[in-house]
N, C-alpha and C positions, 0 to 999 in steps of 0.2 A: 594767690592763695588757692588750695585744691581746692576742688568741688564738693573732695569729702569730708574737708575740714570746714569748709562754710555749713554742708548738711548737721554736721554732728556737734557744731553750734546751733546752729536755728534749733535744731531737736531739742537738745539741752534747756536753753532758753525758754523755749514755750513749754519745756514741762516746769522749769524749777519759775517761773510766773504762776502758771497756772496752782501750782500745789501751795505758795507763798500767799495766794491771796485766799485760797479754801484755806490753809489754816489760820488767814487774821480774821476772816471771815465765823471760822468756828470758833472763836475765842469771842465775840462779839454778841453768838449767842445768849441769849436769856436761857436760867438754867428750868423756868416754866418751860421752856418752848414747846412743841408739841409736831415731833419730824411726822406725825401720820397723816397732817394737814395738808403737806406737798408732796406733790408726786413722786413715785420713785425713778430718781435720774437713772438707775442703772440699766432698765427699759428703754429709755429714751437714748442714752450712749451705744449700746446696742442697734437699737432702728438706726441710728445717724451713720454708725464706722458699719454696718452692709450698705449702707448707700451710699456712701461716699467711694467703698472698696468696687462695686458695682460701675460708676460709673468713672472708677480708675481702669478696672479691667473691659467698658466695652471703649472707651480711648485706643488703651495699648492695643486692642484686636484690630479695630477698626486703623490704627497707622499700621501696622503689618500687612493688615489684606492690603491698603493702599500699595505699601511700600511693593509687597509681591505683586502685584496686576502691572505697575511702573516695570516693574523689572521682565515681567515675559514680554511688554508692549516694545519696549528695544530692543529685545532678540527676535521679534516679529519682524521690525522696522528692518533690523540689519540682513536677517535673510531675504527677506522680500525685496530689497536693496542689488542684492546678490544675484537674483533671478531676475532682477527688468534689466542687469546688465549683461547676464547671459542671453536674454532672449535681444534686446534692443541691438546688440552686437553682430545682427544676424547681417543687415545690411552692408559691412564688411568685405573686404576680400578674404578668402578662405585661408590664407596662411596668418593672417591678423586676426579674424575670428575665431578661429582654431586655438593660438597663443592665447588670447582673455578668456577665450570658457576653460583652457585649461589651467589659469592663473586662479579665474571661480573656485575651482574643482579642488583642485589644494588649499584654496585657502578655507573654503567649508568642510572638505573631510579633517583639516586640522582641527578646525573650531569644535567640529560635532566627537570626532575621535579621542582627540586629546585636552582640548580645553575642558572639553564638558566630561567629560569620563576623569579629572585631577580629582581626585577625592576629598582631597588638603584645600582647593578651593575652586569649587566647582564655576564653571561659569566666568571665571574670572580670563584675566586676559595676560599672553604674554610673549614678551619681545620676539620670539618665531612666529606668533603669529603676526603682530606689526609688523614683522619683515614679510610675510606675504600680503597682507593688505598694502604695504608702500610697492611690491611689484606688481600688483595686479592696475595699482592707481597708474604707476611707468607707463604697463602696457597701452594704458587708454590716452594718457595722454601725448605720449611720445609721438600717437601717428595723426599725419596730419591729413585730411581726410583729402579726398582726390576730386571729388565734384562735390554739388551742392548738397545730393541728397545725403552722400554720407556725413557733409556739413552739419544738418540738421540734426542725426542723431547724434553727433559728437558731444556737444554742451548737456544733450542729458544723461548721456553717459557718464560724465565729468560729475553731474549733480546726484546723481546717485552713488559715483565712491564718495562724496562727501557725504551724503546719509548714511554709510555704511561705515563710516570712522566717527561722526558723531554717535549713530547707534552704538558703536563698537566700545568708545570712551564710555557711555554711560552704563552699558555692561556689566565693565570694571568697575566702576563706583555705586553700583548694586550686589556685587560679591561677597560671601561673606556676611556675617550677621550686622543688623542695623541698627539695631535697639540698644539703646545707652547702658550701661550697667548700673547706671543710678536709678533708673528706670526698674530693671531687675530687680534690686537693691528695694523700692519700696512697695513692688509687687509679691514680692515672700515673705517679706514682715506684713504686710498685709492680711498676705491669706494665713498667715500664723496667729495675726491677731482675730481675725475673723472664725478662726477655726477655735482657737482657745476662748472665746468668748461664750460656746455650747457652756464649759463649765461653771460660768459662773452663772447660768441660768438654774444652777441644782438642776443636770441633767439624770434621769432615774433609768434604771434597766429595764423599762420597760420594751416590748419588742418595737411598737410604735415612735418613741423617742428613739431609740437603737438606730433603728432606721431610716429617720430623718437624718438624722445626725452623720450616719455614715453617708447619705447618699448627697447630703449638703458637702461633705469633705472630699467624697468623691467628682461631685461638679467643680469645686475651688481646682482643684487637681489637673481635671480633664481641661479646663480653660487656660491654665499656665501651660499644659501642654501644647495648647491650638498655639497659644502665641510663642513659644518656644520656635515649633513646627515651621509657622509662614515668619521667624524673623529673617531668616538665611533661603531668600526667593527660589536661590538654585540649589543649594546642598542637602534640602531635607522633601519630605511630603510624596507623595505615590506618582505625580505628573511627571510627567517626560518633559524636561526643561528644554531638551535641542527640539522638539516637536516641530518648530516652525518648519527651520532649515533640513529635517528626514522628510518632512511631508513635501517642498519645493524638490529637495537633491537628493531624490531615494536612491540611487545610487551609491551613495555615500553609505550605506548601511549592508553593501553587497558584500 
């Protein structure tokens, strides 16, 4: 069963309950009664859907900033990845050294060039460039080292392309927006309902009200923004997502 057919039953349900029992309930009334006795619910419904909308909206911010900080920490991981094999690689003969920093080289000026410059999905990852991350892993592992010392750097060598293809995997599964649409879906009926509930306060044109009013619709606003903004880690927001790897291979920006 969809997700959206299970939502728009439970929705259903809980309202045509809730409305079924206030009307057996108003028929049950005594025609004495006297409503000025209990409080006015519409106060009280009011205080509860901003706090409830409140700590639906600092949830959703709060998994997007997660979800965005997750996502620069493996483009950290895989450049940083990138640069202890160019530098560890030094111990080397010069015609083997030479082949993996320039296997590096391409395969960060692709990353930074064109992966991250795809506008359609920034950040994300794709078969060219797996095909340079699988030659540069060739490079390293093909040779077999000739004495001990070069022994020693070999295995880390080795551990750091497998940091740099886990980082890489997880990359791609940071691309692209992350937040559910059902999510979306109850954060706009939210702030619709949030917003549309000024008017049943008998809001008045005063300049005072005016501008609460506007500047509470304006925060609803500016906060769907923010989480709009950080759902897509790499494709939106003012930072430079390849930062790691221009800051390690500034070359690559020549």
């Amino acid at each position: 069963m969809s997700e959206w057919l299970v939502l728009t039953l439970a929705m259903a349900a809980a309202c045509a309950v809730v409305l079924t029992i206030v009307v057996i309930n108003h028929r049950r009334i005594p025609a004495d009664d006297d409503p000025s006795e209990t409080p006015d619910v519409i106060e009280y419904m009011t205080m509860m859907i901003g706090v409830i909308y409140a700590i639906v909206l600092g949830l959703a911010i709060a998994g997007v900033w997660e979800a965005r900080g997750a996502a620069e920490e493996v483009v950290r991981q895989e450049a940083q990845a990138m640069h202890e094999i160019s530098e560890r690689v030094e111990v080397y003969p010069v015609t083997v050294r030479d082949q993996i920093r320039a296997d590096v080289g391409a395969y960060v000026d692709y990353v930074v060039n064109q992966e991250f410059a795809d506008r359609d999905e920034v950040g994300g990852t794709t078969e060219e460039g797996d095909a340079l991350l699988r030659k540069l892993r060739r490079s390293v592992t093909d040779y077999v080292p000739a004495n001990d010392f070069e022994g020693q750097a070999y295995q880390p060598l080795v551990d750091q392309v497998m940091i740099a293809d886990d980082a890489r995997g997880a990359r791609g599964q940071s691309a692209g927006e992350t937040m559910p649409g059902v999510v979306w879906f109850g954060l706009i009926i939210g702030a619709l309902v949030s917003v549309g509930l000024i008017f049943t306060l008998q809001i008045r044109r005063t300049g005072r009200e005016l501008l609460l009013a506007g500047l509470y619709s304006a925060l609803i606003a500016f906060l769907l923004f923010l989480i709009w903004d950080f759902d897509a880690p790499f494709g939106r927001g003012l930072a430079d997502t390849a930062e790691p790897f221009t800051a390690l291979f500034p070359q690559v920006m020549e």
